[in-house]
C-alpha positions as CSV (number, residue, x, y, z in Angstrom):
1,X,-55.6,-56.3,-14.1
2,X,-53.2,-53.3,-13.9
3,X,-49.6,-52.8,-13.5
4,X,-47.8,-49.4,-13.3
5,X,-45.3,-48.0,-15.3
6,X,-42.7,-45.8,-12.4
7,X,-40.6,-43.0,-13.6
8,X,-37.4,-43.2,-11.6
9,X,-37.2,-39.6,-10.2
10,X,-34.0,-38.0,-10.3
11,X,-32.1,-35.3,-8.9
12,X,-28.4,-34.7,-10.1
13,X,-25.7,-34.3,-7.5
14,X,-24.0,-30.6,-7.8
15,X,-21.6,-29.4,-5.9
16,X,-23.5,-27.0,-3.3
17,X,-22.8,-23.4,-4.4
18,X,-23.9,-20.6,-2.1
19,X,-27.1,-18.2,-4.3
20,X,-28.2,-14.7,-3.5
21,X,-32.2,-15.1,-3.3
22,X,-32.4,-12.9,-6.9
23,X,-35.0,-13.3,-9.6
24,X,-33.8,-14.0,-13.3
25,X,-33.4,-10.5,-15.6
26,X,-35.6,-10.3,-18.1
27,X,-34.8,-10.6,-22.1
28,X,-33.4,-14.2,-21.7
29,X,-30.7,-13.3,-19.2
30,X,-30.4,-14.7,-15.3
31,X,-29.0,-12.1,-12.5
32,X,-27.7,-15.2,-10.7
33,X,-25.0,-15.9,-13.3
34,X,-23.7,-12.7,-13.3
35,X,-23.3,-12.2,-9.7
36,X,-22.4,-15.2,-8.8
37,X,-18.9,-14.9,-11.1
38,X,-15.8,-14.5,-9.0
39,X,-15.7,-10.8,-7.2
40,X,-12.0,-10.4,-8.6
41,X,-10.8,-10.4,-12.3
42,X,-8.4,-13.2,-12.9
43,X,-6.5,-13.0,-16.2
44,X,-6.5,-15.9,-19.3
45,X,-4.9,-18.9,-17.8
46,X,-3.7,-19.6,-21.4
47,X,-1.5,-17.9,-23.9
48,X,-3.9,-14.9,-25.1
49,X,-2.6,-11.6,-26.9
50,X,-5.0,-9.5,-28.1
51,X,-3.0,-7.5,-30.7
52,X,-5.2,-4.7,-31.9
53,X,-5.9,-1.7,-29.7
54,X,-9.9,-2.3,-29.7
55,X,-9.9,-6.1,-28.5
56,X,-6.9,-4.5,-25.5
57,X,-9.3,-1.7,-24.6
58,X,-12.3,-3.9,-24.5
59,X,-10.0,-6.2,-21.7
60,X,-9.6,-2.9,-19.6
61,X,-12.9,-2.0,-19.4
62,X,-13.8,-5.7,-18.4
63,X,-11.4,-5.4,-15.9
64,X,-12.6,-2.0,-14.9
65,X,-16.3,-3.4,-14.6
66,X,-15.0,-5.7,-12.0
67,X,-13.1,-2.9,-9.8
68,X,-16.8,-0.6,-10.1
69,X,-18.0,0.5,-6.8
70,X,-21.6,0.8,-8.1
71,X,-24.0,-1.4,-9.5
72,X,-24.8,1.6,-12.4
73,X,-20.6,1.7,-13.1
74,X,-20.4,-1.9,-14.0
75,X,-23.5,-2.3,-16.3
76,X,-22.0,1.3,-17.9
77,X,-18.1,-0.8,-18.5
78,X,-20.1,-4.1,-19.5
79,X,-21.8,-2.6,-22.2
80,X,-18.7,-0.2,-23.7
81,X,-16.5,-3.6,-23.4
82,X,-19.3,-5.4,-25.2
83,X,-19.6,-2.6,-27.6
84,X,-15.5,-2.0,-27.9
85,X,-15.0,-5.8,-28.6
86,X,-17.7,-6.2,-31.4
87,X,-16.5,-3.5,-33.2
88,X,-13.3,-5.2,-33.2
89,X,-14.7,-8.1,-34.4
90,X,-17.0,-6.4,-37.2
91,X,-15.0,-3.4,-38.4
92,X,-11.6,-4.0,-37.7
93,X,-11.1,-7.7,-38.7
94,X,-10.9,-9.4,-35.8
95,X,-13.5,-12.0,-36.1
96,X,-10.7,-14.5,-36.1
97,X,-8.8,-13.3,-32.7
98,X,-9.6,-15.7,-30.3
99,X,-9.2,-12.9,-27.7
100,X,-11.7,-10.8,-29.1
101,X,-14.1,-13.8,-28.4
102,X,-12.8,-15.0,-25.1
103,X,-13.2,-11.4,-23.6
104,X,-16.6,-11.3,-25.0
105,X,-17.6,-14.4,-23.0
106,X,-16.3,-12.8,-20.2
107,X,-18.2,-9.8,-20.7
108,X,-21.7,-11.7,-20.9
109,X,-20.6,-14.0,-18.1
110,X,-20.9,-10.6,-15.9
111,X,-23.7,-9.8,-17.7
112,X,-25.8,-12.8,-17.3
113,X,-26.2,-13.7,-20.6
114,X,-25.8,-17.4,-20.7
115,X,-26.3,-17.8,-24.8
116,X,-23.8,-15.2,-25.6
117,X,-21.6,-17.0,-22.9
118,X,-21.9,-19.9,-25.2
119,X,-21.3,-18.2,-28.7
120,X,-18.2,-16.4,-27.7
121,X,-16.6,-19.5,-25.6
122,X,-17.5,-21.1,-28.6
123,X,-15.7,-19.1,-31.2
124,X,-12.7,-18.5,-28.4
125,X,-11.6,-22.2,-28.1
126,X,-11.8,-22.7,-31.9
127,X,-9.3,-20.0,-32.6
128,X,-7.6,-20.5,-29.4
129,X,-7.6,-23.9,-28.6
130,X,-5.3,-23.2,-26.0
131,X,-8.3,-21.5,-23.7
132,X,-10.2,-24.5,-23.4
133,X,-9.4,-25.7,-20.3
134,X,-9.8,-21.9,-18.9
135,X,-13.0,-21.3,-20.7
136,X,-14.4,-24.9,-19.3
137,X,-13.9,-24.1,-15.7
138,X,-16.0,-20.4,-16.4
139,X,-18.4,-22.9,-18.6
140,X,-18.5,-25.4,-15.6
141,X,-18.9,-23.3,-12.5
142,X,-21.4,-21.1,-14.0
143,X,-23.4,-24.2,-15.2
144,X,-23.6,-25.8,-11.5
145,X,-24.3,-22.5,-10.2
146,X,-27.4,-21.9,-12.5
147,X,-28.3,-26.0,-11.5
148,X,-28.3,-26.0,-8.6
149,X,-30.4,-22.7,-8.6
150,X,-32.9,-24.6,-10.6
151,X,-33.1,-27.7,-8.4
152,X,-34.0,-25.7,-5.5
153,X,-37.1,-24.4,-7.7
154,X,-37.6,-27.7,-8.9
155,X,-38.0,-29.3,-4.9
156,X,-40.0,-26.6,-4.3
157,X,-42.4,-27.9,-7.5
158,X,-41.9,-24.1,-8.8
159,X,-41.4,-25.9,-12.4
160,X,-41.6,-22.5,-15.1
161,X,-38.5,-20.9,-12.7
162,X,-36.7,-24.4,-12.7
163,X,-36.9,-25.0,-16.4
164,X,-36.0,-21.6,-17.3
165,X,-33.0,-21.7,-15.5
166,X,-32.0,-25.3,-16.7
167,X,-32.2,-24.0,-20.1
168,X,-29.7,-21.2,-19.2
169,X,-27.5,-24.0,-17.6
170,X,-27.7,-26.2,-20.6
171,X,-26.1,-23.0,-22.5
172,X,-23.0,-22.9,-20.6
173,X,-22.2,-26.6,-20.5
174,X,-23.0,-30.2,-21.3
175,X,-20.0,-32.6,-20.5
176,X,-22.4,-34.0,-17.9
177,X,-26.6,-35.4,-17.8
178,X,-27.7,-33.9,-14.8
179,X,-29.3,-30.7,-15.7
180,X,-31.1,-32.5,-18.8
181,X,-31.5,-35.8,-16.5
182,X,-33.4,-33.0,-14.6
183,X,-35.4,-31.3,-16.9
184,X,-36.8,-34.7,-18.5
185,X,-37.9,-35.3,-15.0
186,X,-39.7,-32.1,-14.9
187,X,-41.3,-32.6,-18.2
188,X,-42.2,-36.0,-17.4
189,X,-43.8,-35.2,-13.7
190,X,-45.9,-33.0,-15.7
191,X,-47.7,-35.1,-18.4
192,X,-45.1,-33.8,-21.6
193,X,-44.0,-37.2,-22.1
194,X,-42.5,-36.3,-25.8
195,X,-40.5,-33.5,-24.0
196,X,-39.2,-35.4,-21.5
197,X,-38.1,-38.1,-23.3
198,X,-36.0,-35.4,-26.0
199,X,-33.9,-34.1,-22.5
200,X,-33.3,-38.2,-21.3
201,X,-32.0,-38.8,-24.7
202,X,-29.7,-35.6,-24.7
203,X,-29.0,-37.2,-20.8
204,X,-28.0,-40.7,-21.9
205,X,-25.9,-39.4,-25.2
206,X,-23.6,-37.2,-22.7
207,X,-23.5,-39.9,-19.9
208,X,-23.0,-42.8,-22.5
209,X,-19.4,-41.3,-23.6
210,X,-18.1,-40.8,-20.1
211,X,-17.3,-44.2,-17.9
212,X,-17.8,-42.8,-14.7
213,X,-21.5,-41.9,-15.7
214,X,-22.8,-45.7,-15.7
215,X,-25.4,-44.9,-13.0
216,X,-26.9,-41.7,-14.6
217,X,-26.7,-44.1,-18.0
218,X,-28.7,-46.4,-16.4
219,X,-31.2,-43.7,-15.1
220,X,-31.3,-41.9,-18.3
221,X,-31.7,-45.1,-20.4
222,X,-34.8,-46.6,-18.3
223,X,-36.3,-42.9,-18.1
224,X,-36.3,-42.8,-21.7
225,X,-37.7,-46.5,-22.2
226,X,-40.2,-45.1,-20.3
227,X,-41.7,-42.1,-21.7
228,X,-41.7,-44.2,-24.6
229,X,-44.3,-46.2,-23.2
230,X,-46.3,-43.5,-22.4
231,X,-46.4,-42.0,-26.2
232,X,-47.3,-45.5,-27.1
233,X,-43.7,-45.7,-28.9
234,X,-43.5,-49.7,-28.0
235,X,-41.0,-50.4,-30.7
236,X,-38.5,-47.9,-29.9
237,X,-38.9,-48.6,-25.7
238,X,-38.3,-52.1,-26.8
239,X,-35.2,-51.3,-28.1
240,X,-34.3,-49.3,-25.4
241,X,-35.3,-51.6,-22.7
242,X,-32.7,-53.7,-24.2
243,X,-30.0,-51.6,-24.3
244,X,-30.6,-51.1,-20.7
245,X,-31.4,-54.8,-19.8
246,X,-27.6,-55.2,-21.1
247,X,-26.3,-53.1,-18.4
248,X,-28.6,-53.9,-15.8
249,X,-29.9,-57.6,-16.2
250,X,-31.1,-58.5,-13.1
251,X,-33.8,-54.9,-12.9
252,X,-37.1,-57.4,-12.6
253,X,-38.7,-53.5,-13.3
254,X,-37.2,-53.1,-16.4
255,X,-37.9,-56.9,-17.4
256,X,-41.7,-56.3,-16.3
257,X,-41.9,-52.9,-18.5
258,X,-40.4,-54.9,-21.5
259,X,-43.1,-57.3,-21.0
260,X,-45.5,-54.4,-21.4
261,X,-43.8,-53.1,-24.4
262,X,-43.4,-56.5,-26.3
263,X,-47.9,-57.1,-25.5
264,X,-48.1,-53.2,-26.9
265,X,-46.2,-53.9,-30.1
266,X,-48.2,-57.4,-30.7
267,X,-45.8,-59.7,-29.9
268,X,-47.4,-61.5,-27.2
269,X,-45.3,-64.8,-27.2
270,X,-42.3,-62.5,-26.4
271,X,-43.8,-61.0,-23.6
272,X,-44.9,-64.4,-22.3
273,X,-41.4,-65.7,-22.3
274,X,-40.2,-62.7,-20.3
275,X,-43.2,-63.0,-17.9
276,X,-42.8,-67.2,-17.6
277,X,-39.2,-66.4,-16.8
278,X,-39.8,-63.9,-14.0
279,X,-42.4,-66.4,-12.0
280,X,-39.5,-69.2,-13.0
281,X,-36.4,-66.7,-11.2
282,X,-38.9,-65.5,-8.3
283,X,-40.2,-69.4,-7.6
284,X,-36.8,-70.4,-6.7
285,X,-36.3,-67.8,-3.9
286,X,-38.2,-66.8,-1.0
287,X,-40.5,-64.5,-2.0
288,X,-40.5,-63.0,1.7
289,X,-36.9,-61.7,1.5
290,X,-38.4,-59.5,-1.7
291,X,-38.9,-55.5,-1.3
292,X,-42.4,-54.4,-2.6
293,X,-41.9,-53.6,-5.8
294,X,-40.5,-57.1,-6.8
295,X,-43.1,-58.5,-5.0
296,X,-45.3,-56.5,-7.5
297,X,-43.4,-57.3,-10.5
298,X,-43.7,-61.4,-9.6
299,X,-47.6,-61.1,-8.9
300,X,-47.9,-59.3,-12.5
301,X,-45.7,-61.2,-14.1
302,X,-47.5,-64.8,-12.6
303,X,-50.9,-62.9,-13.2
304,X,-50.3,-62.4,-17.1
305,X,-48.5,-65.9,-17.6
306,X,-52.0,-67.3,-16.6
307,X,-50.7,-68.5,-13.1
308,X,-53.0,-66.9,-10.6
309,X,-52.3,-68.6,-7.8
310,X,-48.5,-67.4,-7.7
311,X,-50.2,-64.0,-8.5
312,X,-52.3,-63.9,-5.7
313,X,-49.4,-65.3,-3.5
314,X,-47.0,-62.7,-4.5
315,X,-50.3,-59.4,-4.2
316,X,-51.2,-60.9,-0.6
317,X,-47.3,-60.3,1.0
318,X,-46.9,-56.9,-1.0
319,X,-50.0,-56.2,1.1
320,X,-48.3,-57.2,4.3
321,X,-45.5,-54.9,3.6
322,X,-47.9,-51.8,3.1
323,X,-51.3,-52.5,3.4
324,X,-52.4,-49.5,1.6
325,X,-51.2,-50.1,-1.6
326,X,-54.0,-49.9,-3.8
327,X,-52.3,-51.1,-7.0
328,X,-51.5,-54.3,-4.8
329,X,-55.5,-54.9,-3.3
330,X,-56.8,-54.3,-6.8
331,X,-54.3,-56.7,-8.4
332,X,-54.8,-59.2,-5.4
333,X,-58.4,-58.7,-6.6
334,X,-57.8,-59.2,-9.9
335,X,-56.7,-62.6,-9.4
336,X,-58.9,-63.7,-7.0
337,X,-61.3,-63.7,-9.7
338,X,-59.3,-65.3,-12.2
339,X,-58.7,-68.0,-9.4
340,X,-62.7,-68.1,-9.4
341,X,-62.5,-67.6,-5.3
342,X,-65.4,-65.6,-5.0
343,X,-65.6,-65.0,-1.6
344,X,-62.1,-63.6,-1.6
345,X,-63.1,-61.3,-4.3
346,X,-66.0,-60.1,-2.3
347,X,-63.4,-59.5,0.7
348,X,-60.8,-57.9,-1.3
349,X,-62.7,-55.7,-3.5
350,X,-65.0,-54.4,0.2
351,X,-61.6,-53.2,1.3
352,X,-60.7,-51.4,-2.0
353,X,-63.8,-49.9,-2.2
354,X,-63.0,-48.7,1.7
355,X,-59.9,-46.9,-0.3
356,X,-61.6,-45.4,-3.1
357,X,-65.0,-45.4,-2.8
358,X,-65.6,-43.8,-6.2
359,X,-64.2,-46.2,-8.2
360,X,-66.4,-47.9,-10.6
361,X,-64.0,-50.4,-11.5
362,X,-64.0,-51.6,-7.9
363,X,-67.6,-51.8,-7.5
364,X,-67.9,-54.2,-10.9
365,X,-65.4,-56.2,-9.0
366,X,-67.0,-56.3,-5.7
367,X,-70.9,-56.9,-8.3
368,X,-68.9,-60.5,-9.8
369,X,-68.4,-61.8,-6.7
370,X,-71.6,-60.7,-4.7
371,X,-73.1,-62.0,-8.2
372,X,-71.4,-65.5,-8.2
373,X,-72.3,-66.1,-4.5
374,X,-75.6,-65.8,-6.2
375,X,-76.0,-62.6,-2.9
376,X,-78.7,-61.4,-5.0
377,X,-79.8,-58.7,-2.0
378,X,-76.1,-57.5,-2.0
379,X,-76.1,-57.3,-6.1
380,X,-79.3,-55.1,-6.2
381,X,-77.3,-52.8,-3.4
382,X,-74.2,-52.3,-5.4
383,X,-75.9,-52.1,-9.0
384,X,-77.8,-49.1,-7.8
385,X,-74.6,-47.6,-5.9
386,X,-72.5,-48.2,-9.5
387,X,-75.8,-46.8,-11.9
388,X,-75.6,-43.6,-9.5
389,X,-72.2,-43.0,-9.5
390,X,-71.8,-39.1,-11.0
391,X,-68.0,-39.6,-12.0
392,X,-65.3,-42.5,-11.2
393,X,-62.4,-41.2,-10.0
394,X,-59.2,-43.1,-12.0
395,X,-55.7,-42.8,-9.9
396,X,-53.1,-42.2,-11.9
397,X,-49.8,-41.9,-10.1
398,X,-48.8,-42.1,-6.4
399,X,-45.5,-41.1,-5.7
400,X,-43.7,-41.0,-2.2
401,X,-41.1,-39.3,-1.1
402,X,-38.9,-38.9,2.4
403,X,-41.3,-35.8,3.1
404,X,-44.5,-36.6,1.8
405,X,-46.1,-37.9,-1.6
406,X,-48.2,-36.7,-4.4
407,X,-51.4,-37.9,-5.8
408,X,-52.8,-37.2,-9.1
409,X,-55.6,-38.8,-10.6
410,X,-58.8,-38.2,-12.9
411,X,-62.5,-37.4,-12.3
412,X,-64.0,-38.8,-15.3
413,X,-68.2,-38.2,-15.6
414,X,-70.8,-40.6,-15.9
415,X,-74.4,-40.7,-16.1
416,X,-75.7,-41.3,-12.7
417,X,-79.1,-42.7,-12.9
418,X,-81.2,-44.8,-10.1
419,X,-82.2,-48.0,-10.9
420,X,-85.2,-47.8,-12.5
421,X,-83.3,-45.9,-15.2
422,X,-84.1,-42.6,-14.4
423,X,-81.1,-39.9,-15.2
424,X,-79.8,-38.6,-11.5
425,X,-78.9,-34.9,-11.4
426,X,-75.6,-34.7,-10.1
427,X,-73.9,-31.9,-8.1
428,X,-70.6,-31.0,-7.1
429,X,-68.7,-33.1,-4.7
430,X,-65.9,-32.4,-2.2
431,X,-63.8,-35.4,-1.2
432,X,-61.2,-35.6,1.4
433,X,-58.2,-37.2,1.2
434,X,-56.4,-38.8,3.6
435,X,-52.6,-39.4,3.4
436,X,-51.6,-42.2,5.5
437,X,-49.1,-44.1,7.1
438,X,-48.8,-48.4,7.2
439,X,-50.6,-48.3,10.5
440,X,-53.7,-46.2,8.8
441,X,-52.8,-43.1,11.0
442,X,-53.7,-40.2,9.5
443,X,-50.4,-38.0,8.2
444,X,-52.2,-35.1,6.0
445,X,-55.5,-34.4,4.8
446,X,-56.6,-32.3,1.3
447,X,-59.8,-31.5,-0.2
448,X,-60.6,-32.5,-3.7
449,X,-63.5,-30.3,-4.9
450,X,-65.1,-32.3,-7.7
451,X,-67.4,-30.6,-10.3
452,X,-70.5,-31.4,-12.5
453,X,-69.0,-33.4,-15.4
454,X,-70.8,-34.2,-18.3
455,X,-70.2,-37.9,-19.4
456,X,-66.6,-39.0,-20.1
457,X,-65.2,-35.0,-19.7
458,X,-62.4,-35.2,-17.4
459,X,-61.7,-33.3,-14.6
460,X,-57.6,-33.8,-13.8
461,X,-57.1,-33.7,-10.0
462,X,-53.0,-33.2,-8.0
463,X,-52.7,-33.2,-4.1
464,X,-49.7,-33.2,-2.5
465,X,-49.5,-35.1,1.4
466,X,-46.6,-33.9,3.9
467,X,-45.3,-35.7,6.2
468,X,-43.1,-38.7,6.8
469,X,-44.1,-42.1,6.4
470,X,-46.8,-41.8,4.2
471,X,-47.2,-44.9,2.2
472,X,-51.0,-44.7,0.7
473,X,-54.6,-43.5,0.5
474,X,-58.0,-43.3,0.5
475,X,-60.7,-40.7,0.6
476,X,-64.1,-40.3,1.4
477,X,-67.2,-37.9,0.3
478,X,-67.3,-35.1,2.8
């Protein structure tokens, strides 16, 4: 019996800001925070004097950088400004003028340097507290501007370009989750579980100060919970899961995934009492009126509190409501052979098999039921199809969205043999995959070329499907 752990994906919503199509500057700086700053210089919006002749000059030739006709005339009044304001800073005592630090900021802001942005803002508002509200909107602008750059990379799946430029947004500011909401998502769509779950938590301890953030609280919360799970960190997703159980009781998802966490950690008689009080909720409504996923979370919850029946109840309609969920077959499956209803199992696990044909689990299913029927023909049939299987192929995500879905998934080797024993030489394999809609209809089709792998070495396999409406699977040996 399985159950899936989901990772809610999430994109944050920033303001639209209009970017040239530029590629980031090398040596840690982005050209798309330098020209995307205002095209006019505005003054301090605060009370700022710079007193010494240096810090002035270095104001000038900021201002002058901004009047340049040429590309090669700004860079040349960037760097003297730069140049004129740390000397004033380092050899003429100004390291506490909070103009000498604001101007500075201003300075890298034009030149794209989103960490010295963030040391000289910094510095300003602590000598000139004053500034703060001026230097925040820079700080704020700049950071959307750089995120929503990134997100456009990160849509795209271009991940290195998004993360890079998420780290230069996380620089400039962090009143708000998103762009760390975001890069835990990246991190977590790609297997770094541990990273991921250090940007949720930097998500959730932003959004958990700010009352108007409950939603991305929530998100970052159960995110976190769940990359905990996947480190095998049961005790601290426990914790978390109940922190965000607090704000969001009724999330039968989260309740399910606590369940997990509680079985994980050894304490099996508090995941039963979660699980016994699912099936107990879910028995008094109709389980019709239930999207799929609760369906899902009833049949696993029924399925681990021993009542099968309930399970199988709960599998069967999530099938209705897409019959190409595999998780839901293979779970219907599952409990058909807990319920002892052989024939069922045979039926159920003929179908899965139809999905994924290389699946060893599914053939030992479909082998107990042929084998309690006593089908002893059948039984010889799949035995010798299961002994000379080269690899099974282990699905280990599905994930849809409005324009098409990914797959991902693991060839693990085996050691074919027929069945008088004899080893099997195996040879590569190309499988196609189908990407389908409810009705079976064909959406997208990708090839899956499949080496020669020893037994258990892992071969790690990613397709993306476009088109809309997929909702499942299955592939076949071409």
């Amino acid at each position: 019996m399985t159950t899936r752990t989901i990772v809610h994906a999430f994109a944050a919503s920033l303001a639209a800001v209009p970017l040239p199509a530029q590629q980031a500057a090398p040596g840690g700086s982005d050209l798309r925070l330098a020209q995307g700053q205002p095209p006019k210089y505005t003054p301090p919006l605060c009370n700022l004097k710079a007193m010494n002749a240096k810090v002035e000059n270095g104001s000038k030739l900021l201002r002058k950088a901004y009047d340049a006709k040429a590309p090669a005339e700004r860079s040349t009044s960037l760097e003297e400004a730069k140049r004129t304001l740390l000397l004033a800073i380092t050899q003429e005592a100004q390291a506490s003028n909070g103009a000498a630090w604001y101007f500075l900021g201003r300075v890298a802001l034009l030149q794209g340097d989103p960490a010295a942005v963030d040391s000289a803002f910094t510095k300003a508002v602590e000598l000139a507290p004053s500034c703060e509200l001026d230097i925040n909107q820079y700080r704020q602008n700049s950071w959307a501007l750089l995120a929503n750059a990134a997100l456009e990379f990160q849509r795209k799946g271009q991940t290195d370009s998004a993360l890079t430029i998420f780290r230069h947004a996380s620089f400039l500011f962090r009143g708000l989750p998103h762009v760390f909401s975001n890069m835990g998502v990246v991190f977590a769509n790609t297997g770094m579980a541990d990273s991921a779950a250090v940007y949720f938590g930097k998500a959730l301890e932003i959004a958990e100060r700010d009352t108007s953030l409950t939603e991305d609280r929530n998100v970052a919360a159960l995110n976190l919970a769940v990359m905990y799970q996947r480190t095998n960190r049961h005790p601290e997703a426990i914790a978390m899961l109940h922190k965000y159980l607090a704000w969001k009781p009724d999330d039968m998802d989260a309740k399910r995934a606590l369940a997990v966490s509680f079985r994980n950690a050894g304490m099996a008689d508090s995941a039963g009492a979660i699980e016994t009080s699912m099936v107990e909720t879910f028995s008094k409504g109709n389980l019709d009126s239930l999207d799929l996923q609760d369906l899902m979370s009833v049949g696993v919850a029924a399925f681990n509190a021993g009542k099968y029946q309930d399970a199988a109840n709960a599998f069967g309609k999530a099938l209705k409501r897409n019959p190409w969920s595999r998780d839901s077959r293979f779970n219907l499956a599952n409990s058909y052979l807990a319920l002892k209803d052989y024939p069922m199992l045979v039926e159920q696990a003929t179908k899965l098999l139809e999905i994924e044909p290389m699946s060893e689990d599914a053939l030992k299913l479909l082998a107990q039921g042929q084998r309690n029927l006593k089908q002893d023909e059948a039984v010889l049939k799949t035995a010798e199809r299961l002994v000379g299987l080269p690899f099974t192929l282990e699905v280990t995500g599905f994930q849809m969205s409005a324009g098409g879905a990914t797959f991902s998934g693991e060839a693990v080797g085996r050691s074919p043999q027929d069945v008088n024993g004899k080893p099997l030489k195996a040879a590569p394999m190309t499988l196609v995959l189908e990407f389908v809609d409810t009705n079976g209809q064909v959406m997208d089709t990708r090839e899956l070329s499949i080496p020669v792998l020893v037994k258990e070495a892992r071969h790690k396999i990613e397709a993306q499907g476009k088109g809309t409406g997929i909702v499942g699977w299955r592939y076949r040996a071409r």
